[in-house]
N, C-alpha and C positions, 0 to 999 in steps of 0.2 A: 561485596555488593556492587553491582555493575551501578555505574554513575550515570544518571540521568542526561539527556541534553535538551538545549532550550530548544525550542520550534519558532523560529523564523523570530518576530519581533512581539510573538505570544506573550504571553504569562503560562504559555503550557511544555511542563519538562517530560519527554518522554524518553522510555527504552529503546534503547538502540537496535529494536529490533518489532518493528510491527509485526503482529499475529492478524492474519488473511484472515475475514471469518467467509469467504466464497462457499467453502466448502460445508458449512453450516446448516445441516436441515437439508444437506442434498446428499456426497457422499460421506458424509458422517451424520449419523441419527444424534439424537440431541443428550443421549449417554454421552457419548463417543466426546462427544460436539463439549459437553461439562467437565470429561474428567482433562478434554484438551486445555482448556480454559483454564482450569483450577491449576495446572503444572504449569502452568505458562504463569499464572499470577505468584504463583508460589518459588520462583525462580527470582521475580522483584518485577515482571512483566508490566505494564501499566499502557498498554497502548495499542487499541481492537480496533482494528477496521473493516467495516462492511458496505454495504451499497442498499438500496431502498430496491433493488431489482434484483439481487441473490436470492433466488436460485430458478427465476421465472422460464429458463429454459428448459429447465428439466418435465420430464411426463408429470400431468397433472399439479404443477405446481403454476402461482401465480405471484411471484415476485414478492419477498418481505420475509419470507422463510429465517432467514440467514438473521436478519433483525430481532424476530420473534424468540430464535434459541437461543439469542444473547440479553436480549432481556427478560427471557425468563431465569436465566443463569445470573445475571444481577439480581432480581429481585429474590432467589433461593439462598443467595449469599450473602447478601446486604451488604455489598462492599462497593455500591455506587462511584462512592466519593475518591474512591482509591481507584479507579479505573476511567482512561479516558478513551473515550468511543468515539471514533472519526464513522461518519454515514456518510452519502451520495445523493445529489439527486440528479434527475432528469435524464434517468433510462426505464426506467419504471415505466411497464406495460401502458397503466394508465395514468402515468402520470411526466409525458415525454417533454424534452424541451426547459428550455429556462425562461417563459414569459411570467413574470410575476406571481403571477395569479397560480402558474403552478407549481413554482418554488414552495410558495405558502400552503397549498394543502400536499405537496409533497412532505414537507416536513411534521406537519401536524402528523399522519400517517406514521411517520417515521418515528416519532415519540410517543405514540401510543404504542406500536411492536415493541422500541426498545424498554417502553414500560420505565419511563425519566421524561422531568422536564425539563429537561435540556441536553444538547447534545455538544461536545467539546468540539471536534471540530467539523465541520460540514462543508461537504465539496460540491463542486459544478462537476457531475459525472464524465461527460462529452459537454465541447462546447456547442454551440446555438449560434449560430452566424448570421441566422435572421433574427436576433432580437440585440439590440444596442447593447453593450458593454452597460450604459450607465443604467438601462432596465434592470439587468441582472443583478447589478452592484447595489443598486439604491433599497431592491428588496430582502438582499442577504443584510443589509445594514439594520433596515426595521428586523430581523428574525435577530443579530445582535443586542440592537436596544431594547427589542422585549426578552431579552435575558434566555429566549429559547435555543439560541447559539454562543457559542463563545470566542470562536475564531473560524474563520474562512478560508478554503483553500479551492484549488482548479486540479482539476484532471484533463487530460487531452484536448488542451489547446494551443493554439500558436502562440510562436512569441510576441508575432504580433497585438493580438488580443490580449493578453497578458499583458504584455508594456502598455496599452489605451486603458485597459481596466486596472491598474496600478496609478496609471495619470488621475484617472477620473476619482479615485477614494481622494488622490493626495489632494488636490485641487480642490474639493469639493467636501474634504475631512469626515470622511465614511470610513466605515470598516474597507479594508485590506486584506488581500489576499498574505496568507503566510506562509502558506505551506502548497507546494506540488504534487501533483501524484504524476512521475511519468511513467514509461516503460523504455526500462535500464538495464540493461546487464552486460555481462560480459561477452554474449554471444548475439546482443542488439545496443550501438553504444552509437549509434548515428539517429537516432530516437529522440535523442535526449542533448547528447554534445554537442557543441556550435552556439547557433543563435540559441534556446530555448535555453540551456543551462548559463549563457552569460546572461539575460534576462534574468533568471534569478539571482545569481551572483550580484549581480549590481547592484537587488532591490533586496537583497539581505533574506530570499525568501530561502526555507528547506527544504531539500527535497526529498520526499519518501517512496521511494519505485518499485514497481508493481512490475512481476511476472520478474524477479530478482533471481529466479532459479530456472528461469526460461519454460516454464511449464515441468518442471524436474529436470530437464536435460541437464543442468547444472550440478543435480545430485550425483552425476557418475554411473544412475541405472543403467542409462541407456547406451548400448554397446552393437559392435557391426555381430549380426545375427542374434541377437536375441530379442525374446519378444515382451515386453512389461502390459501389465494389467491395470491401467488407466484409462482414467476416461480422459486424459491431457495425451495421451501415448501419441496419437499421431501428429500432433501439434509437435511436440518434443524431439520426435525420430527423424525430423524431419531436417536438423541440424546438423547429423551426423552426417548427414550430405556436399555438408560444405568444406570447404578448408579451415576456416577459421574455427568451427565445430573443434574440428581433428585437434588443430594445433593447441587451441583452449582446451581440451581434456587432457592430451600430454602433459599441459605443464600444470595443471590442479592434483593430475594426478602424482608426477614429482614432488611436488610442494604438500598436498597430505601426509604422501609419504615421509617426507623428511620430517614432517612437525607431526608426527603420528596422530592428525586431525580427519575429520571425514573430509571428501571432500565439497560439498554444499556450504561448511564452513568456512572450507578455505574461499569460495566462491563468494558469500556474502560478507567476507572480513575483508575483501577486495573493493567490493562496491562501496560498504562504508567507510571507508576510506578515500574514496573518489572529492572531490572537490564538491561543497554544496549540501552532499548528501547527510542526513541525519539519522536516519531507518530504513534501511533495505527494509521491504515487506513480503511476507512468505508466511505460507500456510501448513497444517499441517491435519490431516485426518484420522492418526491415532497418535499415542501419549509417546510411542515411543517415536515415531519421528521429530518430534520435537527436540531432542537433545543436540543434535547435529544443530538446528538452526540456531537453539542460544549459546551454541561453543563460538557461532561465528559472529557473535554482538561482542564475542571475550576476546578474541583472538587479533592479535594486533602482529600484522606480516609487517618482513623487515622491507626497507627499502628496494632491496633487489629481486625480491619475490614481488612486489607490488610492479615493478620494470617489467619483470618475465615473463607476467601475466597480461597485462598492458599491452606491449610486445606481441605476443600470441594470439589478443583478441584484434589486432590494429586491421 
């Protein structure tokens, strides 16, 4: 049984390995979408992430898609209590921004989809640079003390903002940010490193990073001449252009090799391992992809593998 870890100064223990629901109710239909879920829960998973705005890009969708297949897939399961569901807000078509007023019917929105009254934890999607840190803060604190949140976290914003919105709970004994969502990985590590990860560091917060397999490039599909069938493929290919690209697939692919792993695993047993980090997060749109990603929540690289990789992506 893969051992739980605590998230930031929560009460909430999750799996080492967040499941993306992005792909939920866009490219995976909502079979696809359950039997991903059920293998993922069935493995000791406990830890679904999605956004209040999944999958409002796609033809004829309107944003909540992604929320709706996962709460119908809870309420078919009845396994609430055993699963904990991090949401978003304030990208949502109609519902942009973090002034108060739309944090609180963002979320409402967000717990009728996910069909629960309450959600574990809930992020600032994008920051909001016109509304004061203590706006934002003071309203995620009343969604705590009415019990319809349970812990808070921030996705793409400064460290700046982050250390003022950190000042302002401690000073002012509001709820707290616990947890980050940035964007991490081996082939984007200046996103995250520096000022924004010693910001957390300091403040004891987790970090859980999004786009952890660089939109797949980190899976190994992508190679000079071939063509992959994604809808992330050109976002992805686009890595193979760099050096750093090159030299990171080199040594993933050594290091699978030698540990007869795939290499996506060996990619995110990298990042959870990084300082900070608690759950690399990564998606997966049918059952058999999955295996790769929960090899790499197991997978504990030695010291010098962890160097060579490090090394490669520098």
């Amino acid at each position: 049984m893969t051992a739980l870890r605590p998230l930031g100064s929560s009460d909430l223990n999750v799996f080492p390995l967040a499941l993306g629901g992005n792909v939920f109710g866009w490219t995976a239909d909502e079979t696809a979408s359950f039997a991903v879920l059920d293998a993922y829960a069935a493995a000791g998973g406990n830890f679904i992430d999605t956004a209040d705005m999944y999958s409002h890009w796609a033809p004829g969708h309107k944003g909540g898609e992604s929320e709706t297949v996962i709460g119908n897939w809870l309420a078919s399961r009845g396994n609430r209590s055993d699963v904990l569901v991090a949401t978003k807000v304030g990208a949502h078509p109609r519902y942009k921004g973090l002034r108060a007023v739309t944090i609180k019917a963002g979320v409402e929105e967000s717990l009728r989809r996910l069909r629960t009254d309450y959600i574990d934890l809930y992020y600032t999607h994008f920051d909001d640079p016109e509304v004061p840190v203590e706006e934002i803060i003071t309203a995620l604190d009343q969604l705590v003390k009415a019990g319809k949140v349970r812990a808070i976290g921030a996705s793409n914003i400064s460290a700046e903002r982050l250390a003022a919105s950190l000042a302002f709970s401690e000073r002012e004994e509001l709820a707290r940010y616990v947890a980050l969502q940035p964007h991490y990985n081996l082939v984007s590590r200046d996103t995250y490193e520096g000022e924004l990860q010693d910001t957390v560091a300091a403040h004891g917060l987790s970090a859980v990073p999004y786009f952890a397999l660089a939109s797949g490039f980190l899976t190994g599909k992508y190679r000079p001449g071939t063509t992959v069938d994604s809808a992330r493929a050109e976002g992805a290919g686009k890595y193979l252009e760099s050096e750093r690209g090159v030299k990171v697939l080199t040594a993933l692919d050594r290091i699978a090799g030698a540990r007869g792993a795939e290499i996506a695993s060996v990619a995110l047993a990298w990042l959870a391992a990084r300082p900070t980090v608690v759950a690399p997060l990564a998606s997966a749109r049918t059952v058999e992809q999955l295996p790769a990603l929960l090899a790499g929540a197991e997978l504990k690289l030695s010291v010098e593998e962890l160097a060579e990789l490090t090394a490669a992506s520098a």
